[in-house]
C-alpha positions in Angstrom: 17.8 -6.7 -12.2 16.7 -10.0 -10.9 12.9 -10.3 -11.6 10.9 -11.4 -8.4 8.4 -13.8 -10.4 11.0 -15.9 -11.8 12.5 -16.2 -8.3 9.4 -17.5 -6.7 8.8 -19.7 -9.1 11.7 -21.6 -7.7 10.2 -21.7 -4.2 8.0 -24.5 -2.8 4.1 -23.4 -3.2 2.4 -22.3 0.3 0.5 -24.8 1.7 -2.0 -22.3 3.7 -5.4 -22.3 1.6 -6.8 -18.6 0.7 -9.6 -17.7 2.3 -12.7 -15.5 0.5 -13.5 -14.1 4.1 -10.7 -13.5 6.6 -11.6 -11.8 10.2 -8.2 -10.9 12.3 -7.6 -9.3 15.6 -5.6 -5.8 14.8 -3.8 -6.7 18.0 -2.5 -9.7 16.8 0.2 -10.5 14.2 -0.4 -9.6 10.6 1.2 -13.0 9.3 -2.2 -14.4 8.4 -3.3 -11.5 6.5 0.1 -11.1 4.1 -0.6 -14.6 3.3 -3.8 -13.7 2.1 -3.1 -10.9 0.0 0.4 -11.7 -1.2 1.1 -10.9 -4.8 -2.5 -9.0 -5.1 -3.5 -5.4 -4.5 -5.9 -4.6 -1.8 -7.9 -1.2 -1.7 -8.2 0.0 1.7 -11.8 2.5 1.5 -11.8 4.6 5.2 -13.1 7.3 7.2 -11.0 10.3 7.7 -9.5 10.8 11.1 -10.6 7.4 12.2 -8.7 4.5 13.7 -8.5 2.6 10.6 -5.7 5.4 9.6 -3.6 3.7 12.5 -3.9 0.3 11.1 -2.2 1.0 8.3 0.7 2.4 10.3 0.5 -1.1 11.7 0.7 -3.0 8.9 3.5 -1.4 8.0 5.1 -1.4 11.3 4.5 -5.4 11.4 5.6 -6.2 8.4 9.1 -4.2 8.7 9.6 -6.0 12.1 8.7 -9.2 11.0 10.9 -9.0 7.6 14.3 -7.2 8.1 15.4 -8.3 5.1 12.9 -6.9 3.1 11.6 -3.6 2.2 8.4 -1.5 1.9 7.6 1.6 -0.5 4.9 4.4 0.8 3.6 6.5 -2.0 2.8 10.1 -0.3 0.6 12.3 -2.3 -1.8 13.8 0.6 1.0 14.3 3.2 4.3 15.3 3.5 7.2 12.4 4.2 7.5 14.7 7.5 3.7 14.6 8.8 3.7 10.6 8.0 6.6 9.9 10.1 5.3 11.9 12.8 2.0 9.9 12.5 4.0 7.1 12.9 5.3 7.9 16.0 2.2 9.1 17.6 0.6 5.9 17.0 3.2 3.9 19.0 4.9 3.0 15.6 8.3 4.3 15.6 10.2 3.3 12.4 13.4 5.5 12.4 15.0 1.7 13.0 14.1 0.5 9.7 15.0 3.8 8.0 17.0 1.4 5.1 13.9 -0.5 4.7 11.6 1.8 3.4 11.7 3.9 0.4 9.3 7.1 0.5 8.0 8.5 -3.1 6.8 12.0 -2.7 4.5 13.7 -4.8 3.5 17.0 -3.4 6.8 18.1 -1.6 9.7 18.4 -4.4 10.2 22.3 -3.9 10.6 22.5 -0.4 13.7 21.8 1.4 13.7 18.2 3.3 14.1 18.0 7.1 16.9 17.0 8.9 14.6 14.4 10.4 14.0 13.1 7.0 17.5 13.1 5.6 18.2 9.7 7.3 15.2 8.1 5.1 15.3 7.7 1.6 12.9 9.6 -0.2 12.1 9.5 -3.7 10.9 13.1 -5.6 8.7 13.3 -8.4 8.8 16.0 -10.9 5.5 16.2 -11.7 2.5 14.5 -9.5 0.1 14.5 -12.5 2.7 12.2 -14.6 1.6 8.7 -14.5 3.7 8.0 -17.1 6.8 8.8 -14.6 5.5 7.2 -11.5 4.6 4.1 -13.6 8.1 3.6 -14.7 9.7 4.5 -11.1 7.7 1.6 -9.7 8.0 -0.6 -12.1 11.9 -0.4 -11.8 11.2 -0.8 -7.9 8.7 -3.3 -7.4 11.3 -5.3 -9.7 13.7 -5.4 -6.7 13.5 -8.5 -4.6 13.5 -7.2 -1.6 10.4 -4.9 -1.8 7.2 -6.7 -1.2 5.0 -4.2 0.1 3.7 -0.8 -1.5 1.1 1.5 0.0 -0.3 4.4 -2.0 -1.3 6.8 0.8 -3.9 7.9 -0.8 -6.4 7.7 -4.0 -7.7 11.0 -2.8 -4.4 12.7 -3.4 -3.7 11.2 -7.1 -7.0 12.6 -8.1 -6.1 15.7 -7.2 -3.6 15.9 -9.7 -5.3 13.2 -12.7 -9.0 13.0 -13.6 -10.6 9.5 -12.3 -10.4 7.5 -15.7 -6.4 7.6 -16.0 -6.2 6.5 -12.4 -8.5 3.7 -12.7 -5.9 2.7 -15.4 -3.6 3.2 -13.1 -4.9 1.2 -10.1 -5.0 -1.7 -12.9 -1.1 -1.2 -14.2 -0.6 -1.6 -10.3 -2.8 -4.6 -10.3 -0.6 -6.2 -13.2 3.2 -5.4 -11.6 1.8 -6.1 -8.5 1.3 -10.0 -9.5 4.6 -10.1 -11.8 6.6 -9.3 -9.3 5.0 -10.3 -6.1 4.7 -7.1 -4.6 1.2 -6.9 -2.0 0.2 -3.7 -2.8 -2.1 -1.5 -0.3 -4.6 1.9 -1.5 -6.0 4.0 0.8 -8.9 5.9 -0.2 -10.7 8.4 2.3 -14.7 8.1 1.7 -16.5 11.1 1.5 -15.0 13.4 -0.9 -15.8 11.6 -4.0 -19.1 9.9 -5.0 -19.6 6.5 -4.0 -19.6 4.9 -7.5 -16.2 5.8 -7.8 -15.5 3.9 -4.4 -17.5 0.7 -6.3 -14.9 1.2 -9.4 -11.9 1.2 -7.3 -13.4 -2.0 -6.0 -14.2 -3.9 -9.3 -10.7 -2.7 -10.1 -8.8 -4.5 -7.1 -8.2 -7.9 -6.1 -9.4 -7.7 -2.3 -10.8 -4.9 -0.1 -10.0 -4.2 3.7 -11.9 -2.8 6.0 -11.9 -2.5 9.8 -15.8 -3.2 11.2 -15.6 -2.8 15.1 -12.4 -3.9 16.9 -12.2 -7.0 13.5 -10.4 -6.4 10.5 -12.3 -7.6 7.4 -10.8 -8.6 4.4 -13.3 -10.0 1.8 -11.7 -11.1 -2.0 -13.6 -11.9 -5.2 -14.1 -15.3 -4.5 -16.4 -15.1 -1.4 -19.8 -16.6 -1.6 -22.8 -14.2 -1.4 -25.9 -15.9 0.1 -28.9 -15.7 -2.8 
């Protein structure tokens, strides 16, 4: 399997500067902000049924229609693969035309029968949500593909529901690794309020940037920004 690293190293370096503190329009295209978080993993803290939900339906959305040559995986482990692609579609989003473009892994649905909505997607099954050692190995063997260069885990929340927090802070840093070997922009949600801030604050020293939508501006602040003394 081709690995994506060794490809890029091939291509001519970008000649757009990365920016510490980025401030985007969510109307407007996400081109700017891929460029600032390609080949890192970004963790996405939000506030249940809020409108930063939608955004991330947008970034996905975006980037499929803006790359049909590439693909996108969506790690489901709070909602079924059904509910998300009815989200979707609520939120003026409709993906059903880039159903060969995105691979679903779900964690939480392997026993029940799959939809015939959902039949025309592919959809990955895990055995076992609380094996990390599984999931690991699935998307290391995925991310290595080429054509995949964006993964969102939809959501923190759900991953600790099946692993204590100390294996998935491990996790979120095996993520951070594959993520840079192989190019892949990599995207956690995690739902404030069920868990104790500090862990929010260890997610973040654990991450390469962190997102956040403040008003109608989307925020995206990396380790190098400056902080006034």
């Amino acid at each position: 399997m081709v690995n994506k690293s060794e490809k890029e190293e091939s291509k001519p370096k970008e000649s757009e500067e990365k920016s510490s503190f980025l401030q985007l329009n969510p109307k407007e295209t996400n081109k700017s902000l891929f460029s600032q978080i390609k080949k890192e993993i970004v963790l996405f803290p939000m506030n249940p049924f809020h409108k930063e939900e939608v955004f991330v339906y947008k970034i996905v959305f975006d980037f499929l229609s803006a790359n049909p040559n590439k693909k996108v995986i969506w790690f489901a482990s709070d909602r079924s693969v059904k509910k998300i692609l009815a989200d979707f579609k609520n939120n003026g989003f409709d993906i059903s035309d880039y159903r060969d473009n995105i691979i679903f892994i779900d964690a939480i649905s392997k026993s029940v029968s799959t939809p015939k909505e959902e039949k025309q997607f592919q959809i990955l099954y895990l055995n076992n949500p609380d094996n990390l050692t599984e999931l690991s190995m699935l998307l290391q063997d995925l991310f290595e593909d080429e054509a995949i260069e964006l993964a969102v885990f939809d959501s923190l929340n759900g991953m600790l529901t099946f692993n204590d927090e100390k294996n998935i802070l491990k996790f979120v840093r095996f993520l951070s690794s594959i993520a840079e070997e192989t190019n892949t922009t990599t995207i956690l949600t995690f739902f404030r309020g069920q868990y104790p801030e500090q862990l929010e604050n260890a997610f973040k020293i654990a991450v390469d940037d962190v997102l956040s939508v403040e008003g109608d501006a989307v925020i995206l602040r990396n380790r190098s920004e400056k902080i006034e003394m």
